[in-house]
C-alpha positions as CSV (number, residue, x, y, z in Angstrom):
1,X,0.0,0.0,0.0
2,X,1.1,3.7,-0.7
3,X,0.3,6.1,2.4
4,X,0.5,9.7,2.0
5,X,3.7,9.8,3.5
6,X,5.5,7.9,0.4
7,X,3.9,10.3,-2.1
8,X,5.5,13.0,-0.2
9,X,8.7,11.2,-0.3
10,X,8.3,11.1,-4.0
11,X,7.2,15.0,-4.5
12,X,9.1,16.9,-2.0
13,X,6.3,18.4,-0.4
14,X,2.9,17.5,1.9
15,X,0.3,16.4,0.3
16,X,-3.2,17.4,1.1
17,X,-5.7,15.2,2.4
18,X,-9.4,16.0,2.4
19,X,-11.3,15.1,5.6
20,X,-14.1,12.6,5.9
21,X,-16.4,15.3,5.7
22,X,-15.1,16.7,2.3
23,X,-15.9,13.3,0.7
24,X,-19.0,13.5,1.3
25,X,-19.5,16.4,0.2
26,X,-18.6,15.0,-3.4
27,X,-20.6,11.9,-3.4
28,X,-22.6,11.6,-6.2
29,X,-25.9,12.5,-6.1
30,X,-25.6,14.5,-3.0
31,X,-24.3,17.8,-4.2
32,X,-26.4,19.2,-6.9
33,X,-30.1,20.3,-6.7
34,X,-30.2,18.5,-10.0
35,X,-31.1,15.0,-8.7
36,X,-33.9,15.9,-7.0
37,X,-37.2,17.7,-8.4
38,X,-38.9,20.7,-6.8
39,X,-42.1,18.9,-6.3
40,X,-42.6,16.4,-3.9
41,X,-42.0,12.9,-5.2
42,X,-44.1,9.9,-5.2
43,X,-42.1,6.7,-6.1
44,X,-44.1,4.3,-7.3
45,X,-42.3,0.3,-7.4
46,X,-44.3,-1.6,-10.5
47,X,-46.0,-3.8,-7.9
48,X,-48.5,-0.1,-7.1
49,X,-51.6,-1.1,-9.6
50,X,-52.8,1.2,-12.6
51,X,-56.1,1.9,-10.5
52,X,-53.8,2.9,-7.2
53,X,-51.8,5.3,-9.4
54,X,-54.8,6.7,-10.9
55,X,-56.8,7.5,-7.5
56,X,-53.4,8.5,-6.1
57,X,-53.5,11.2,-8.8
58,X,-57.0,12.1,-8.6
59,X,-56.9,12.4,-4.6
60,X,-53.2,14.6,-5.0
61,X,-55.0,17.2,-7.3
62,X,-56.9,19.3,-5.0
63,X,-53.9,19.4,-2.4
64,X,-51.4,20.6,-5.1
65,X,-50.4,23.4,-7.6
66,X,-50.2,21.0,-10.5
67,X,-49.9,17.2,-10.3
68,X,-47.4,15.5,-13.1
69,X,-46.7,11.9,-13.9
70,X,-43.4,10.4,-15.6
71,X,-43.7,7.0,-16.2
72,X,-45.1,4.2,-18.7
73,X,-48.5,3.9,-17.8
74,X,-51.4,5.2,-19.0
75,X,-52.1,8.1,-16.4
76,X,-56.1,9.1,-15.7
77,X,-57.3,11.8,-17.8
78,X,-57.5,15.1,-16.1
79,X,-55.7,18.2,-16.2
80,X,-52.5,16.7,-15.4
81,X,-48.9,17.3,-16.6
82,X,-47.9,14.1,-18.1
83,X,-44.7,12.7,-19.5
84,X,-45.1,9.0,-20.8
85,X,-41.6,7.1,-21.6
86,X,-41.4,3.9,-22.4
87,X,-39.8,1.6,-19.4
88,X,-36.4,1.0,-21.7
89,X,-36.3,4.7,-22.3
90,X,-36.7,6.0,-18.4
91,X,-32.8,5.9,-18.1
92,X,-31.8,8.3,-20.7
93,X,-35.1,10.6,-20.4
94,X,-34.9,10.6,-16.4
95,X,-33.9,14.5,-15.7
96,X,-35.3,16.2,-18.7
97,X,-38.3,14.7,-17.4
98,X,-37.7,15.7,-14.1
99,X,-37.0,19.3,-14.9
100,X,-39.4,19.6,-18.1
101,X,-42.2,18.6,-14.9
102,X,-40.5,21.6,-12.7
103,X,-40.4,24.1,-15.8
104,X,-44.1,22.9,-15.9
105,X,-44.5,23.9,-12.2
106,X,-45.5,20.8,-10.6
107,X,-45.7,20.5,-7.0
108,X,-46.6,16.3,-6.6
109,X,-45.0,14.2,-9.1
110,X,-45.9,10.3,-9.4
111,X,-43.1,8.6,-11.0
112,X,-43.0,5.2,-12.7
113,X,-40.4,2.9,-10.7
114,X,-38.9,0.0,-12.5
115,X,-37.1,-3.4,-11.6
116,X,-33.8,-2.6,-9.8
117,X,-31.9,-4.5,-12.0
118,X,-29.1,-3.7,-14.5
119,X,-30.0,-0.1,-15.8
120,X,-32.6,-0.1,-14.0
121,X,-30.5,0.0,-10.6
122,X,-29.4,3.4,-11.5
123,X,-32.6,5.0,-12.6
124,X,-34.3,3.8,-9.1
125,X,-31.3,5.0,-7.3
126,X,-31.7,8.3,-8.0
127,X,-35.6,8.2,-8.5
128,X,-34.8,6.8,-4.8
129,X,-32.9,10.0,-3.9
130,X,-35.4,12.1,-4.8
131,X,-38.5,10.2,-3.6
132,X,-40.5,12.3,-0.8
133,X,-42.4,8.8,-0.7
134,X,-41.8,5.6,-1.8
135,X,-45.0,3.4,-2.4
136,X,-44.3,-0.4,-2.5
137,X,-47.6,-1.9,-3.2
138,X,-51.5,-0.5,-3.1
139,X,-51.7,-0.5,0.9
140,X,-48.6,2.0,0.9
141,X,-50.5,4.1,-1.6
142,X,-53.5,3.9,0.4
143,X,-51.8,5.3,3.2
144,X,-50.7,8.0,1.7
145,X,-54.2,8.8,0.1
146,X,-55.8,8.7,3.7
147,X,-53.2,11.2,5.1
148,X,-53.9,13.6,2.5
C-alpha cells in the first residue's frame, strides 16, 4: 500500500488530504439540486396497480399546484402534466423529465419505478434520492391517500 507519507517522499512536499467530511460532500448525487425535483415525489415500485396510481393522482390534485406523472402507464385523464416514456427509455429521459415537470411547475409528481436490476438499478437510485415517498404496493399508496 502507498500512504501519503511515500507520495511526499516522492514529490518533495505534503500532500493534502481532504477530511471525511469533504468526501461527502462530493458523493454523487448528494451535491447538486439536479437529482432531486422541486415537487414532492411519489415513487411508485411496479408492484402499485394502474387503478392505485390513478386515484393516487385524482386524490393529490386538489392538495397541489399541478400534479405531473413520468412514467409508462397510462395516467387518468385530467388536467395533469404528463410525461409518458417507455420503461427501456426512463434511463436516458430521467432529468429532462424531471426538470421539463418543474419548468411545468408541478408540486406532486408520481413517478414510474422500474425493476432494480441492471439499468434499472441506476434510474431507481436516484428516483430513490429524490423520492418524498416511496410506495411499495396498493396499501402503501392507500396510506398515503388517507393522510392527505
Amino acid at each position: 500500500m502507498i500512504t501519503a507519507k511515500d507520495i511526499e517522499t516522492v514529490l518533495g512536499r505534503p500532500v493534502q488530504q481532504s477530511s471525511l467530511e469533504d468526501r461527502k460532500l462530493r458523493s454523487p448525487g448528494t451535491r447538486y439540486r439536479h437529482y432531486s425535483p422541486k415537487a414532492l415525489v411519489y415513487l411508485l415500485s411496479p408492484e402499485v396497480s394502474e387503478n392505485a396510481l390513478n386515484t393516487l393522482m385524482q386524490r393529490l390534485a386538489p392538495c397541489s399546484t399541478r400534479v405531473g406523472y413520468l412514467g409508462s402507464r397510462k395516467p387518468p385523464d385530467g388536467d395533469f402534466a404528463i410525461q409518458q416514456v417507455p420503461v427501456g427509455n426512463m434511463a436516458a429521459s430521467l432529468y429532462m423529465g424531471l426538470r421539463h415537470m418543474d419548468d411545468l411547475g408541478v408540486s406532486a409528481l408520481v413517478v414510474d419505478g422500474m425493476s432494480g436490476e441492471g439499468i434499472g438499478l441506476s434510474v431507481m437510485d436516484r428516483l430513490t434520492k429524490a423520492a418524498s415517498h416511496i410506495l411499495e404496493n396498493d396499501d402503501h399508496v392507500q396510506q398515503i391517500i388517507e393522510a392527505l
